[in-house]
C-alpha positions as a printed NumPy array, in Angstrom:
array([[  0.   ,   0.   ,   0.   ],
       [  2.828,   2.352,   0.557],
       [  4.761,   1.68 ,  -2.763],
       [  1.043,   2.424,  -4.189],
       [  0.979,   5.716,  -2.467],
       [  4.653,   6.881,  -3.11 ],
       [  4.06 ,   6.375,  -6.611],
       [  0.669,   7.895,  -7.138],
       [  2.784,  11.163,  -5.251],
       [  5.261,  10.776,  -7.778],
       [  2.521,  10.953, -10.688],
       [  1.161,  14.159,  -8.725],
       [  4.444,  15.897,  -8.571],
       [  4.783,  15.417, -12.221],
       [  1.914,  16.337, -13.179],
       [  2.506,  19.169, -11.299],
       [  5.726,  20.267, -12.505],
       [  4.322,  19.695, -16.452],
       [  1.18 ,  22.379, -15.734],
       [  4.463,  24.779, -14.337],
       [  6.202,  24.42 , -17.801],
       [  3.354,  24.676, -19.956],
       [  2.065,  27.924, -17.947],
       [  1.254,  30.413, -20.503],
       [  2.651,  28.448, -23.16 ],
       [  0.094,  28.26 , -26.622],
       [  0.246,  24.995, -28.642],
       [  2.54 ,  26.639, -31.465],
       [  5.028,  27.779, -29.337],
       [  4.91 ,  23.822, -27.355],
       [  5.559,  22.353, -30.443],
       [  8.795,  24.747, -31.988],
       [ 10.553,  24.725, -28.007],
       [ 12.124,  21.175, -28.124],
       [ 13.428,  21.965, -24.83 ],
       [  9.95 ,  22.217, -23.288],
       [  8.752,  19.379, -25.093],
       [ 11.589,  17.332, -23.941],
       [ 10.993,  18.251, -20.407],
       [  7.223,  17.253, -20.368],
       [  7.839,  13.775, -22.456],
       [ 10.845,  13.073, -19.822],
       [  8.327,  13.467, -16.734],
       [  5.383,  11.119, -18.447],
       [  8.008,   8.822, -19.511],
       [  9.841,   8.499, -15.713],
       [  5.891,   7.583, -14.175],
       [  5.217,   4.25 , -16.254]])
C-alpha cells in the first residue's frame, strides 16, 4: 500500500511540474521549443 501511495505522489508531482512548464505556453510555441517538449515527455516517460 505504501509503494502504491509513493508512486501515485510521484505521478502528482509530475503532473505538477508539467502544468508549471506549460504555464502560458500556446500549442505553437509547445511544439517549436524542443526543450519544453523534452521536459514534459521526460516526466510522463519516468511515471510508467
Amino acid at each position: 500500500m505504501k509503494d502504491d501511495e509513493v508512486y501515485l505522489r510521484h505521478i502528482l508531482d509530475a503532473t505538477r511540474r508539467i502544468e508549471e512548464y506549460l504555464q502560458g505556453v500556446e500549442y505553437q510555441d509547445f511544439m517549436d521549443t524542443h526543450l519544453i517538449q523534452d521536459g514534459v515527455v521526460r516526466l510522463n516517460r519516468d511515471n510508467r
